[in-house]
C-alpha positions in Angstrom: 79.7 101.6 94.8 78.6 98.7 96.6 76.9 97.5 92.9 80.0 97.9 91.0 81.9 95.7 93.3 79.5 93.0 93.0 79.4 93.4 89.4 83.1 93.0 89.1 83.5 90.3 91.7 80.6 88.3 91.4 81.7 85.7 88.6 85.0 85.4 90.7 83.0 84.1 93.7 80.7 82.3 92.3 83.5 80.1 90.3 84.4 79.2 93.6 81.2 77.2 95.0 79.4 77.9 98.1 79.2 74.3 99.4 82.4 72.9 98.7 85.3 73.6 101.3 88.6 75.4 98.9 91.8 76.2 100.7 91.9 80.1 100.3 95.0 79.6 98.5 97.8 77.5 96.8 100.0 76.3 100.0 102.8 76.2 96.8 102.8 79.8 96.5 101.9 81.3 99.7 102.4 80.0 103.1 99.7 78.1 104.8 100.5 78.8 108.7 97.9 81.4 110.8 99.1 84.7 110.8 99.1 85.4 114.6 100.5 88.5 115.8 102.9 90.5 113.7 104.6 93.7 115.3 106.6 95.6 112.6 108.5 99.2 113.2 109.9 101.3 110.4 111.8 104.4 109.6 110.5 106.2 107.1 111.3 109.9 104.8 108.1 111.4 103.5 108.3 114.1 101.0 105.2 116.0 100.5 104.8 119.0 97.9 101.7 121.3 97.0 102.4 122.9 93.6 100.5 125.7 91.9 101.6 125.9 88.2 100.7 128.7 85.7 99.4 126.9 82.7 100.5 129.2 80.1 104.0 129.8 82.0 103.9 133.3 83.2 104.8 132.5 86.6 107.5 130.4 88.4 105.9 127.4 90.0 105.1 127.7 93.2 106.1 124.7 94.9 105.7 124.1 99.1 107.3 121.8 100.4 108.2 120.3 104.4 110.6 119.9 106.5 111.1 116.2 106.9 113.7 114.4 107.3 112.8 111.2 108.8 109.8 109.7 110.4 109.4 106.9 112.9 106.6 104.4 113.2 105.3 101.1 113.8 102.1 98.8 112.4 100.7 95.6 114.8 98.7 93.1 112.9 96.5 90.4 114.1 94.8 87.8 111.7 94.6 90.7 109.0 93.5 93.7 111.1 96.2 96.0 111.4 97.0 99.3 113.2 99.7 102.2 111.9 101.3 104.9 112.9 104.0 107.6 111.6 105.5 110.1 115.1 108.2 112.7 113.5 111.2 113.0 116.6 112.6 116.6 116.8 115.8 115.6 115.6 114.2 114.8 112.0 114.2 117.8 110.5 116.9 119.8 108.3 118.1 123.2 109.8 114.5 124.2 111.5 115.6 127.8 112.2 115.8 128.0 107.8 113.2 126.2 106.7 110.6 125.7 109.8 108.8 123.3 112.1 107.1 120.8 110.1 105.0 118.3 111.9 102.8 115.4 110.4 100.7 112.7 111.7 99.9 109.2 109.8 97.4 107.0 111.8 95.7 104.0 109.0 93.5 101.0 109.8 93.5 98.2 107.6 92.2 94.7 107.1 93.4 92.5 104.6 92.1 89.6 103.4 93.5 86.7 101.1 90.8 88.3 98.2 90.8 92.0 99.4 91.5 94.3 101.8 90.4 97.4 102.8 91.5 100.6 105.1 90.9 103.9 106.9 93.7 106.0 106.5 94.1 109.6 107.8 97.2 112.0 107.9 97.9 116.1 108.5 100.6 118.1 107.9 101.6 121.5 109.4 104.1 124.0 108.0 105.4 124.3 105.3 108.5 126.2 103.5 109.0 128.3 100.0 112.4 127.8 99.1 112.6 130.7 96.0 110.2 133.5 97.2 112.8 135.6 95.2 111.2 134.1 92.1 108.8 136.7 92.5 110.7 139.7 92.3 111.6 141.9 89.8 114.6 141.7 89.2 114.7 138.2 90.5 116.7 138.0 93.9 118.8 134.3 94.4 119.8 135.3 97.9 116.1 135.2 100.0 115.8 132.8 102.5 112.9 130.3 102.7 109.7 131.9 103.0 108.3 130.0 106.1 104.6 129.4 106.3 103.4 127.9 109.5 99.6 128.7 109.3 99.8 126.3 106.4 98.0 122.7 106.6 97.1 120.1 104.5 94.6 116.8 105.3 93.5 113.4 104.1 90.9 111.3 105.0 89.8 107.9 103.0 88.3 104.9 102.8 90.1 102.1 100.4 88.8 98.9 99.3 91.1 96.6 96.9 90.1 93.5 95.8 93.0 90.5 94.3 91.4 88.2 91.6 94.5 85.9 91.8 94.2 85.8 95.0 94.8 82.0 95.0 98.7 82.2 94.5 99.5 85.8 94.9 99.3 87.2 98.5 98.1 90.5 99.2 99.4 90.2 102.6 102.8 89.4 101.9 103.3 92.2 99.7 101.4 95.1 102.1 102.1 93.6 105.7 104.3 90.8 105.7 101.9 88.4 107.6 102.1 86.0 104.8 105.4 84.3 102.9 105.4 84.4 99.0 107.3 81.1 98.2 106.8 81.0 94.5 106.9 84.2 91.8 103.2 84.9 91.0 100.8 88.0 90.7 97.3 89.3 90.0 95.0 91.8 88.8 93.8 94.0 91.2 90.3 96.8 91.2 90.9 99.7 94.0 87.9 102.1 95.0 88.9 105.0 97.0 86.9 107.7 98.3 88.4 110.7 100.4 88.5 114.1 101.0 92.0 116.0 100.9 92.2 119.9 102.2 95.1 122.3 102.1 94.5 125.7 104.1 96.7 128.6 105.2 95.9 131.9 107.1 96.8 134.2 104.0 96.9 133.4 100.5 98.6 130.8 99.1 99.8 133.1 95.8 102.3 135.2 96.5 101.6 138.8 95.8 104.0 140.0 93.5 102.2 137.5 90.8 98.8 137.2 92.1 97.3 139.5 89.3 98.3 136.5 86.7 96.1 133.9 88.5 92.9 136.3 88.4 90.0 133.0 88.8 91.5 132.2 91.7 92.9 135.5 93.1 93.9 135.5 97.4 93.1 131.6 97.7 93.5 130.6 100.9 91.9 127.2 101.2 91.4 124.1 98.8 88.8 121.2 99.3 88.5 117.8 97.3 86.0 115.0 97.7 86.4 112.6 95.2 85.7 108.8 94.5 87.7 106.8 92.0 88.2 103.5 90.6 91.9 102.5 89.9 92.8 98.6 88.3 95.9 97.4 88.2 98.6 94.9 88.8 101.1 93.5 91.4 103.2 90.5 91.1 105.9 89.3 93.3 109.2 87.6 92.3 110.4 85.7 94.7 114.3 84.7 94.7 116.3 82.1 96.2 113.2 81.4 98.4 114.0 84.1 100.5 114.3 87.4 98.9 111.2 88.7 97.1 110.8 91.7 95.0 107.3 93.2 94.3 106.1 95.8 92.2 102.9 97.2 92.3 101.0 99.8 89.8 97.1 101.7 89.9 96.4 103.9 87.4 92.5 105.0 87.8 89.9 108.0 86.8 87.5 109.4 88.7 85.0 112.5 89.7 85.9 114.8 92.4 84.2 117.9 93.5 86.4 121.6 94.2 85.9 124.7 95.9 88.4 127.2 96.2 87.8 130.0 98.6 89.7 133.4 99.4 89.9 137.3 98.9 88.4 136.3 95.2 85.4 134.4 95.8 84.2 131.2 96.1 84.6 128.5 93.2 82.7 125.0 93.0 83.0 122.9 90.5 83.1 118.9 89.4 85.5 117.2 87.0 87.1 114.0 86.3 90.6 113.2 87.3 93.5 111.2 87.0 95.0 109.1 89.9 98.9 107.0 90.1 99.9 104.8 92.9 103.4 103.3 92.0 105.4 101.2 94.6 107.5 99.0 95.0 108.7 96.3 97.8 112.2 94.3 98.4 111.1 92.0 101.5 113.7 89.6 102.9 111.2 86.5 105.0 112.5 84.3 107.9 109.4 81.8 109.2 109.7 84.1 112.5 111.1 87.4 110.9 111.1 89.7 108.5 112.7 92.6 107.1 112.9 95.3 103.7 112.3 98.2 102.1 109.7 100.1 100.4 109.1 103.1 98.0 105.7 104.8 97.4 103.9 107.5 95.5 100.6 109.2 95.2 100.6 111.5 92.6 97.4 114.2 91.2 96.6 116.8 89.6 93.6 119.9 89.7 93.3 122.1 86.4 91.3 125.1 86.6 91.3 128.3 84.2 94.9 129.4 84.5 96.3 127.4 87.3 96.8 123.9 87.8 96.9 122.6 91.7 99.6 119.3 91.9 99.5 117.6 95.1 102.1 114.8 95.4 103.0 112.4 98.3 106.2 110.3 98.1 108.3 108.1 100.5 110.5 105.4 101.2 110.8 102.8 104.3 113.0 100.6 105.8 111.0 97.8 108.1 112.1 95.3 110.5 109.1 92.6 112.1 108.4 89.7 114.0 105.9 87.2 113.8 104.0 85.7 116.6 101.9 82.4 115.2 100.4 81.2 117.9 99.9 84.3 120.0 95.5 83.9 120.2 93.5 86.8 121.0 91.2 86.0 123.8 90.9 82.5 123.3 88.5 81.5 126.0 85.7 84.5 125.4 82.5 81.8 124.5 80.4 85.5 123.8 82.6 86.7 121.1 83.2 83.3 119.1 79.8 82.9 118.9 79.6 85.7 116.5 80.8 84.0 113.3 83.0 87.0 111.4 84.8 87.9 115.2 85.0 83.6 115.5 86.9 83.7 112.0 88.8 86.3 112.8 90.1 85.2 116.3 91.3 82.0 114.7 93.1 83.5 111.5 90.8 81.9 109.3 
């Protein structure tokens, strides 16, 4: 991996000199001031839905979903290193004696960059809900309530790097964190490399019964596991209106190799195959020098084929975010041990 990065981003770097002092970016376009401190909270809805699909139709999909209504969190930034979170209060969720307790934590580290950033993000997700178990019967039966599933989980954990080869007039931190200003409309290619591993697991199987004899390959699974790696390019740009108002969209569309195994009543099955990944979102930001606020829609959408059945896992959501920034807050300003370390010097003073 770390080849292919220096493959791609080599020429880029070395068009930019190593002795020669170059502003890392156009003070036209992006805002020139330190970043500081920037504390930012947001209220957010996540939807989250594992689908298994009969290929040849002979099912109904089997789609679970959660019981989320709303979300609360906050992300604190300093010079580029930030911190997230996601809590779920017990007042956010729909009707919990119909359609269960769903709970979910989102914790991410992230550093970004003027070229690139990169992150640690991890999330889990318990209980989840089938809203038409009567699907299943014969004759089919409208009336069934939500067949709750508790012992259900899913989990992600990854590692993202992304790097911005315009990164000299589009900001990368305007458009993710807000500890930049976009004053002009510009934007930029962009490379991601993700690798992760994403589980889903319940206590029973995950098919119901009445159709489990048309998914025979993967009969009585009960737990799902994914390592992959992929490489996604794509492109963001930022439109920036009446100085203040700035709209951003942002798309990845990327391939890559991921190993399966599928485990329950039927067996074991291991296998490796390439795959297709989609990141779409996009950002309306409103920017003050001190404050900031908008809104933000996401998705991450893929998809697992195996003989019969076809595995869909999508992520969704949309934020509203309010933040402050803090330029001249300094992060232990007076430590002589730390700043003699160059990379913690740099990143103490914002540079």
């Amino acid at each position: 991996m770390i080849v292919l990065l220096w493959v791609l981003c080599a020429p880029v770097l070395r068009a930019q000199g190593t002795h020669t002092a170059v502003a890392p970016f156009d003070t036209n376009y992006v805002s020139g001031n330190k970043e500081g401190l920037t504390v930012r909270t947001r209220l957010g809805r996540i939807s989250q839905q594992w689908a298994i699909v009969h290929r040849q139709g002979k099912a109904p999909d089997i789609n679970y979903n959660v019981n989320l209504l709303s979300t609360f969190g906050g992300h604190v930034a300093y010079n580029g290193l930030g911190l997230g979170f996601y809590l779920l209060p017990n007042e956010a969720r729909n009707n919990p004696e119909r359609y269960g307790y769903s709970r979910r934590l989102d914790l991410s580290l992230d550093f970004v960059r003027h070229r690139w950033c990169g992150a640690f993000v991890f999330n889990r997700t318990s209980g989840f809900y089938l809203p038409n178990p009567g699907a299943f019967e014969v004759p089919v039966v409208d009336t069934l309530p939500p067949q709750l599933r508790p012992d259900m989980h899913a989990q992600m954990l990854a590692a993202e790097y992304m790097y911005v080869f315009n990164h000299r007039r589009y900001s990368l931190r305007a458009q993710l964190n807000q500890t930049n200003v976009q004053r002009k409309s510009a934007g930029s290619w962009l490379l991601k490399i993700q690798v992760g591993q994403s589980r889903v697991w319940a206590d029973s199987s995950l098919i119901p019964p009445q159709v489990d004899s048309l998914f025979p390959s993967v009969s009585g699974f009960t737990q799902a596991t994914f390592s992959n790696i992929h490489v996604s390019p794509g492109y963001a740009h930022t439109f920036v209106i009446a100085r203040r108002f700035a709209i951003s969209p942002f798309l990845l569309l990327g391939i890559g190799y991921q190993r399966q195994y599928l485990a329950g009543s039927g067996g074991e099955i291991r296998k490796g195959s390439l795959y297709l990944a989609t990141e779409p979102r996009l950002t309306l930001n409103y920017s003050r020098p001190r404050w900031f606020a908008g809104f933000l829609v996401y998705a991450r959408l893929s998809a697992n084929i195996y003989e019969e059945m076809q595995l869909v896992a999508n992520l969704s959501g949309a934020q509203l975010y309010v933040g402050y920034r803090f330029p001249h807050f300094r992060l232990l300003p007076n430590n002589v041990f730390l700043r003699r370390i160059r990379p913690l010097r740099k990143w103490l003073d914002g540079d």
